[in-house]
VMD Tcl script that builds the backbone (N, CA, C; Angstrom):
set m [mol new atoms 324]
animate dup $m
set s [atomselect $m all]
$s set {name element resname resid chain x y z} {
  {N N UNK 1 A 105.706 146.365 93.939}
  {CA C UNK 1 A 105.582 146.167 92.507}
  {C C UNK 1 A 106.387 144.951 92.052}
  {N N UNK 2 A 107.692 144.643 92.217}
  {CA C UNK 2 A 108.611 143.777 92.568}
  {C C UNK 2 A 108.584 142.552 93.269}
  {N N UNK 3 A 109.018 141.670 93.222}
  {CA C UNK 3 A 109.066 140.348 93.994}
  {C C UNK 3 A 110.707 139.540 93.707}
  {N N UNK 4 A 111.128 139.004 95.368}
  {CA C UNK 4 A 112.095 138.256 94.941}
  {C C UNK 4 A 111.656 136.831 94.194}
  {N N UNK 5 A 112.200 136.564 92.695}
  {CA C UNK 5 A 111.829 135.386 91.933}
  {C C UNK 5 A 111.444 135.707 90.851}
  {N N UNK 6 A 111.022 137.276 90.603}
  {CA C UNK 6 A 110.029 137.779 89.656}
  {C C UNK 6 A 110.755 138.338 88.200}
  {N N UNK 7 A 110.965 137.697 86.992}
  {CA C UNK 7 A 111.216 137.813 86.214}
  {C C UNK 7 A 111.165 139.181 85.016}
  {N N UNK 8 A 112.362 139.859 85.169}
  {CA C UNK 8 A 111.970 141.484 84.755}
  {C C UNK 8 A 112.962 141.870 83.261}
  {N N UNK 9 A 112.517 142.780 82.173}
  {CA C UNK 9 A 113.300 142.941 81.523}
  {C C UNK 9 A 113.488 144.541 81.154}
  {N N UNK 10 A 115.170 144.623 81.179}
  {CA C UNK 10 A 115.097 146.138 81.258}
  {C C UNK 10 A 114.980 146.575 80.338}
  {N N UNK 11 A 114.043 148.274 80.601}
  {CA C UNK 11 A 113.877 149.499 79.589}
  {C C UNK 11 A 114.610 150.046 79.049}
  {N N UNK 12 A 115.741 150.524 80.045}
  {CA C UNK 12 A 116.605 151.500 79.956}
  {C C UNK 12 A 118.030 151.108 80.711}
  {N N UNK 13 A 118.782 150.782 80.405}
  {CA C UNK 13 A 120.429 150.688 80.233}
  {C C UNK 13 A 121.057 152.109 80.283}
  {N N UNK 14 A 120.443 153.097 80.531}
  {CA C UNK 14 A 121.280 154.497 81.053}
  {C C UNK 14 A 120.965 154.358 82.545}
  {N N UNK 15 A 122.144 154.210 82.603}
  {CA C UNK 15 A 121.937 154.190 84.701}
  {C C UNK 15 A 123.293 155.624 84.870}
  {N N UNK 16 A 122.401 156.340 86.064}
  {CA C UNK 16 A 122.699 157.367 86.359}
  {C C UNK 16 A 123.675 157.260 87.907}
  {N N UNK 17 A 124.234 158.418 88.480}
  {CA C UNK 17 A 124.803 158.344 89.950}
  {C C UNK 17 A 124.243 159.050 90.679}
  {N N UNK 18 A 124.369 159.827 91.508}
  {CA C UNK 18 A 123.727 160.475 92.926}
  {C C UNK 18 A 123.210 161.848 92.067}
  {N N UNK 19 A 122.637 162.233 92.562}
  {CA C UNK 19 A 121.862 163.278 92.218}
  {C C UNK 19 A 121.090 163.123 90.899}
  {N N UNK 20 A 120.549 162.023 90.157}
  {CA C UNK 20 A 120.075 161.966 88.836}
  {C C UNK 20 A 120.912 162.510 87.606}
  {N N UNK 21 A 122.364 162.445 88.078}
  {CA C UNK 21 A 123.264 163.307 86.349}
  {C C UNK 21 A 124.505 161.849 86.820}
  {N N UNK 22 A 124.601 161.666 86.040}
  {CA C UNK 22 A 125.556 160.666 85.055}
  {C C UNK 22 A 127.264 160.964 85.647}
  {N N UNK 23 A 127.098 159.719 86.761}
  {CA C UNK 23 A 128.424 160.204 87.639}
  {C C UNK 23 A 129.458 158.763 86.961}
  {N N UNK 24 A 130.677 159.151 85.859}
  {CA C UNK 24 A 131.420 158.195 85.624}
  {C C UNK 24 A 132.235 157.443 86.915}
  {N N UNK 25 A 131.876 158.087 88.284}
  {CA C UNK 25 A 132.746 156.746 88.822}
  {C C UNK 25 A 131.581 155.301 89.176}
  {N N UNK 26 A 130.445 155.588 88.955}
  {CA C UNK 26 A 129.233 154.303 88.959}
  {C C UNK 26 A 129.928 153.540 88.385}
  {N N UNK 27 A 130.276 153.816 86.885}
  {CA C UNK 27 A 131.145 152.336 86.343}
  {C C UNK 27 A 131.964 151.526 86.940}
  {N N UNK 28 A 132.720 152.727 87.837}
  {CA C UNK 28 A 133.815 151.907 88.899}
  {C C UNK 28 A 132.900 150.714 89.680}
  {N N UNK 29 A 131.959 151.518 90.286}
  {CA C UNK 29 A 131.822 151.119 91.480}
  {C C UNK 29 A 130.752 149.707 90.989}
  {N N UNK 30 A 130.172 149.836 89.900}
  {CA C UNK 30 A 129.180 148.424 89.584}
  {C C UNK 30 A 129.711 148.620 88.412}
  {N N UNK 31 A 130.928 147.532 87.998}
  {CA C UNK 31 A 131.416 147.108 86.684}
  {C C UNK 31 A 130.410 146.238 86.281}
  {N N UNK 32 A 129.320 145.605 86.163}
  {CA C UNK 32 A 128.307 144.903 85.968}
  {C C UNK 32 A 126.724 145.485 86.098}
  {N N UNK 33 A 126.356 145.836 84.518}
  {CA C UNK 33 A 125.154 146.480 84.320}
  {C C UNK 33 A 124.177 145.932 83.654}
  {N N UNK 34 A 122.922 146.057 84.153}
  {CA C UNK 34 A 121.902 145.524 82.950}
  {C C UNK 34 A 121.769 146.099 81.286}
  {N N UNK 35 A 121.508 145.236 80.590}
  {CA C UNK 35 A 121.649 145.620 79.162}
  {C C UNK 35 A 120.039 145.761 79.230}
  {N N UNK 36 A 119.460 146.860 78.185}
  {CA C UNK 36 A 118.411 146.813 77.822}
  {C C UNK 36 A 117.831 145.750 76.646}
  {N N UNK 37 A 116.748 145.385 77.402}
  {CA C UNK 37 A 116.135 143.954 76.060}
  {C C UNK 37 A 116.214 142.708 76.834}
  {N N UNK 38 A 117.556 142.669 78.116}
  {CA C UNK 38 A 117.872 141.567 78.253}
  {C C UNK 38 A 116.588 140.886 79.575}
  {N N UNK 39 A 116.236 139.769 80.276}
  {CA C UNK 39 A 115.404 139.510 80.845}
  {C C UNK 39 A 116.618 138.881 82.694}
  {N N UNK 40 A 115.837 139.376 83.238}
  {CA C UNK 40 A 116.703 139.520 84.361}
  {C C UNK 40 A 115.678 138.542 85.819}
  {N N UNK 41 A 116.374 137.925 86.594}
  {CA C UNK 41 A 115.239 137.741 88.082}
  {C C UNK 41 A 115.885 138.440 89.193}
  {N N UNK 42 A 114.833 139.084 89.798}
  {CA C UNK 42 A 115.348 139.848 90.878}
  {C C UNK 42 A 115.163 139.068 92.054}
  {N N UNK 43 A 116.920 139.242 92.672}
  {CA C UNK 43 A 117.449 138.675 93.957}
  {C C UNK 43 A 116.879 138.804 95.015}
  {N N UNK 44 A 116.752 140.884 95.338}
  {CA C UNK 44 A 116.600 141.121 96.429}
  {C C UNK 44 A 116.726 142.905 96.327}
  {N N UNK 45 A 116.123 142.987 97.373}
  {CA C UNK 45 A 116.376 144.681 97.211}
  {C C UNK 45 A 116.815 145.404 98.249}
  {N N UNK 46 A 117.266 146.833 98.055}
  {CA C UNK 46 A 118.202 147.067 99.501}
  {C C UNK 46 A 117.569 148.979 99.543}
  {N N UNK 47 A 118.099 149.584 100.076}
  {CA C UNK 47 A 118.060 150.999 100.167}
  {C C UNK 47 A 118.766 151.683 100.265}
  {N N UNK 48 A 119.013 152.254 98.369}
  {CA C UNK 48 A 120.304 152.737 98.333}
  {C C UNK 48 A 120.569 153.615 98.883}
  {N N UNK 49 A 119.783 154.974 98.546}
  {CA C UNK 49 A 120.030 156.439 99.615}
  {C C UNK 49 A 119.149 156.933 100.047}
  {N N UNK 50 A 120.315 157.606 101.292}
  {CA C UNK 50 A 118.936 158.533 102.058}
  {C C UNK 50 A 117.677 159.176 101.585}
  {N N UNK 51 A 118.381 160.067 100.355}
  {CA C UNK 51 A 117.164 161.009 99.904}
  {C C UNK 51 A 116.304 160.110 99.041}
  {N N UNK 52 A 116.314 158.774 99.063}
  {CA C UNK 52 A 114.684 157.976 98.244}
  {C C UNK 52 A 114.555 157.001 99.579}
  {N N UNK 53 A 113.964 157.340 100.627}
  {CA C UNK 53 A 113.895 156.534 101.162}
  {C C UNK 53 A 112.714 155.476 100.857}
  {N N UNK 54 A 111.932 155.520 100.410}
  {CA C UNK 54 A 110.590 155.107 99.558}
  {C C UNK 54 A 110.734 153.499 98.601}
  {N N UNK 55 A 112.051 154.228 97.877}
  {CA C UNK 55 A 112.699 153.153 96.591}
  {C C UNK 55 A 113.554 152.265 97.289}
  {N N UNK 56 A 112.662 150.900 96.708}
  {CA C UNK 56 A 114.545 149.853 96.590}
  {C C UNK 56 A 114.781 149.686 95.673}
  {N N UNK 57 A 116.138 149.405 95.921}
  {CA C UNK 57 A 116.568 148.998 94.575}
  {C C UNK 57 A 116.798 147.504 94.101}
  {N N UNK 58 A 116.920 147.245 93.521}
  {CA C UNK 58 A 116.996 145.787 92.428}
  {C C UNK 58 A 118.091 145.220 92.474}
  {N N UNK 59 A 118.146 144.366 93.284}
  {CA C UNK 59 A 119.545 143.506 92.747}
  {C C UNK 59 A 119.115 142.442 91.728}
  {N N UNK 60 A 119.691 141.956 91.250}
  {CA C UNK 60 A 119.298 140.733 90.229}
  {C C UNK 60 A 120.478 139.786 90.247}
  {N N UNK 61 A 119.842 138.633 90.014}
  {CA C UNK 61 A 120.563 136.772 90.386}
  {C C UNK 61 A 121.953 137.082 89.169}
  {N N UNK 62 A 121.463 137.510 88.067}
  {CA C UNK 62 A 122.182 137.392 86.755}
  {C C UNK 62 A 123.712 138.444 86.944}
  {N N UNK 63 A 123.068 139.407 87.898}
  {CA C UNK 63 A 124.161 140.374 87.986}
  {C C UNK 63 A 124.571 140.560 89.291}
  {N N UNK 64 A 126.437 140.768 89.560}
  {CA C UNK 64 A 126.600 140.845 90.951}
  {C C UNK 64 A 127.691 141.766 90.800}
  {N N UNK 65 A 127.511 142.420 91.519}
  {CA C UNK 65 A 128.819 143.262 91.338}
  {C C UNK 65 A 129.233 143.251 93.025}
  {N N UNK 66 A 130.614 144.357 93.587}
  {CA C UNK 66 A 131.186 144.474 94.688}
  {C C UNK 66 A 130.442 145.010 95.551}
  {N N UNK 67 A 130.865 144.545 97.074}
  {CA C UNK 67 A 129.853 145.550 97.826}
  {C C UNK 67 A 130.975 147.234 97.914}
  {N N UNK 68 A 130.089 148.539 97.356}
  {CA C UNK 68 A 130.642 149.722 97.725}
  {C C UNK 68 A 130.357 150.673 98.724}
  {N N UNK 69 A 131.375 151.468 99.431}
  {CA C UNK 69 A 130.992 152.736 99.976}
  {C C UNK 69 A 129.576 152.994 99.791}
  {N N UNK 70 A 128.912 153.783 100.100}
  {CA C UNK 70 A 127.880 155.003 100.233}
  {C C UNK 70 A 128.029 155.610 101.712}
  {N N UNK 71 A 127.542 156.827 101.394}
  {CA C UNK 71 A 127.047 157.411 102.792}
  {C C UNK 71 A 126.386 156.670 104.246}
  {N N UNK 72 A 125.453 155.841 103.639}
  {CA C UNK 72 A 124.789 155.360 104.136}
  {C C UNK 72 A 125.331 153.700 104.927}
  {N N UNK 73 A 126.743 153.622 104.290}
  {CA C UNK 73 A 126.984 152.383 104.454}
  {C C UNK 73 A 127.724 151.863 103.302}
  {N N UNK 74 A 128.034 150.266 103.788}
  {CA C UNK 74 A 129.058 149.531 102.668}
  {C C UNK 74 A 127.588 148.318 102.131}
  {N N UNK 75 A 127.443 148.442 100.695}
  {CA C UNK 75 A 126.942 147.535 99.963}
  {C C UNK 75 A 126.467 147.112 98.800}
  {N N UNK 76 A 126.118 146.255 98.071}
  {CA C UNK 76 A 126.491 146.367 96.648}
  {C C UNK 76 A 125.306 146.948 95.570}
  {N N UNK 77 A 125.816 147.735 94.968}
  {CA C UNK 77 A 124.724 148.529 94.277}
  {C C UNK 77 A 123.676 148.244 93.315}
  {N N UNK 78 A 122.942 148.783 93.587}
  {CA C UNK 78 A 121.114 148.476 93.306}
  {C C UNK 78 A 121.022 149.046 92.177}
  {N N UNK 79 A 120.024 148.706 91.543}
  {CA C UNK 79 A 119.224 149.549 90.286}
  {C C UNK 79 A 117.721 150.339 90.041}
  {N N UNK 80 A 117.603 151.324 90.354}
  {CA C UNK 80 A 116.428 151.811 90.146}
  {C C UNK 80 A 115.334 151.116 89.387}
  {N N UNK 81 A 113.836 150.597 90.160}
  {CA C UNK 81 A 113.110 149.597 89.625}
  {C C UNK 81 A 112.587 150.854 88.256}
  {N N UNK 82 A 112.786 151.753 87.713}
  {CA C UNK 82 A 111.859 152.366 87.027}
  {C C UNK 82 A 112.519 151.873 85.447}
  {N N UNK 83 A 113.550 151.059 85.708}
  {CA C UNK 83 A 114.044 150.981 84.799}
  {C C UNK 83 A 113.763 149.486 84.158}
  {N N UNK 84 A 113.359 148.675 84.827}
  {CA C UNK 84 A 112.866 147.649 84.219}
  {C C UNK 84 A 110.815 147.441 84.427}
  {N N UNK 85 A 110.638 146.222 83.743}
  {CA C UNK 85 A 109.227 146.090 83.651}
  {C C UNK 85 A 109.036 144.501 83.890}
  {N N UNK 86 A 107.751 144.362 84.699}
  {CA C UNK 86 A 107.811 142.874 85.181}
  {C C UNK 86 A 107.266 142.118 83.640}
  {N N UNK 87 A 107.735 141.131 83.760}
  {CA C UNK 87 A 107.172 139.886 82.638}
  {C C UNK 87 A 106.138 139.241 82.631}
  {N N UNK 88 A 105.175 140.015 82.649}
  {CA C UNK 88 A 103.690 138.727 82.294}
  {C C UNK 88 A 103.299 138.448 80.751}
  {N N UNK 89 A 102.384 137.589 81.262}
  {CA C UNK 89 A 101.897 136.677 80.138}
  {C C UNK 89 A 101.650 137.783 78.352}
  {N N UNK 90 A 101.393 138.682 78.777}
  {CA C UNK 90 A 101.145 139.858 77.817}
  {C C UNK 90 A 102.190 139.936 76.695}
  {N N UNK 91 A 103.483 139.697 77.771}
  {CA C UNK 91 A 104.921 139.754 76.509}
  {C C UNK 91 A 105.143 138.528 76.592}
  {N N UNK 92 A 104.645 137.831 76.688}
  {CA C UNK 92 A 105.156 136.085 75.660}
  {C C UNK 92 A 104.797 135.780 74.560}
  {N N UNK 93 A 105.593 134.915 74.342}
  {CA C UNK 93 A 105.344 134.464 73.035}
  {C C UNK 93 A 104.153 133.563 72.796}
  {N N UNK 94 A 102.968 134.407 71.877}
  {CA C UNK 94 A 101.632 133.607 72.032}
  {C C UNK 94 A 101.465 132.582 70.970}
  {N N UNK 95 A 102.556 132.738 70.196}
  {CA C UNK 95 A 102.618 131.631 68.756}
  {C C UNK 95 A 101.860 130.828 69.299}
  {N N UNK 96 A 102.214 129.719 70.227}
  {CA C UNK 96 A 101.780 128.482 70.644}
  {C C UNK 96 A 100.246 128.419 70.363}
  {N N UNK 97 A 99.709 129.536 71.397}
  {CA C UNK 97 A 98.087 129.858 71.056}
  {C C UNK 97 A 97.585 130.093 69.772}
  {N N UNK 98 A 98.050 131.159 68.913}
  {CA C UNK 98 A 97.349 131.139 67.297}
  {C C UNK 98 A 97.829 130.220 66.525}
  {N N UNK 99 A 98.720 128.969 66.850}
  {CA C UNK 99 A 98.911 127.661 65.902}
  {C C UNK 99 A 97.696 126.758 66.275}
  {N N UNK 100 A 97.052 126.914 67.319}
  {CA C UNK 100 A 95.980 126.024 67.883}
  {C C UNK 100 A 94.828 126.484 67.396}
  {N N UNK 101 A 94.639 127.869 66.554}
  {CA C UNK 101 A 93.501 128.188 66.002}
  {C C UNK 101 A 93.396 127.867 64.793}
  {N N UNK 102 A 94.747 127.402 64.157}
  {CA C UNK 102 A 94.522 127.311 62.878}
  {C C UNK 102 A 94.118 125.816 62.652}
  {N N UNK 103 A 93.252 125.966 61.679}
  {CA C UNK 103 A 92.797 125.184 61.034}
  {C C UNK 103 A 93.618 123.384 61.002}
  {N N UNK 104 A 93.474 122.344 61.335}
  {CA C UNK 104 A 94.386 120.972 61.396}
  {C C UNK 104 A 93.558 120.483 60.195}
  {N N UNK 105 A 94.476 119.895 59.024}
  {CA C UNK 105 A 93.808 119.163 57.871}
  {C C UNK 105 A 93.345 117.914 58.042}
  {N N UNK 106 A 92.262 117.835 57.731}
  {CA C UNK 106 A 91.657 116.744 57.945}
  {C C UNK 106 A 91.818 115.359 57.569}
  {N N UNK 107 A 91.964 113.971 58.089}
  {CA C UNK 107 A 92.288 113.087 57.417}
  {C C UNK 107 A 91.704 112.184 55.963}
  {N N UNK 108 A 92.246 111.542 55.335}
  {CA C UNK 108 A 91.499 111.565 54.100}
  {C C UNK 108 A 91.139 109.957 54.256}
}
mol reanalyze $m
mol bondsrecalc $m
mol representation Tube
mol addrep $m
């Protein structure tokens, strides 16, 4: 769904810890979070835990945080892609296009 280069902006700014419930040491561990609204490019993606083996997660250019612990290993923590949405042409700004429909006054 994802691509490294691919320009994404996040939904949701509630980021959760292991088991899907809201573990305050995440803050520790990624002092650096996406804000919702904001537009992000994704770096690269990794595999955070065992039990999603399916999901990667999102690193992004804009954001870097430390590499941490897990079970699985030492490295720096990812973001669940469900939380952002890729950027196509759909959410730009189409001004440009309906100024070209309007009407240009004619010379006299």
């Amino acid at each position: 769904m994802f691509h490294i280069g691919q320009r994404v902006v996040c939904l949701d700014d509630r980021f959760v810890g292991e088991n899907r419930v809201f573990d305050p040491t995440f803050i520790t561990r990624c002092p650096n979070l996406p804000v919702k609204g904001h537009v992000y490019t994704v770096r690269g993606f990794v595999v955070p835990y065992a039990w999603y083996p399916a999901t990667l997660g999102i690193l992004l250019e804009e954001i870097v945080n430390p590499p941490c612990p897990y079970f699985e290993g030492t490295f720096e923590p990812s973001f669940f892609p469900s939380h952002f949405r890729p950027i196509t042409l759909r959410n730009a700004d189409i001004s440009v296009f309906t100024a070209m429909l309007n009407k240009t006054p004619e010379k006299v």
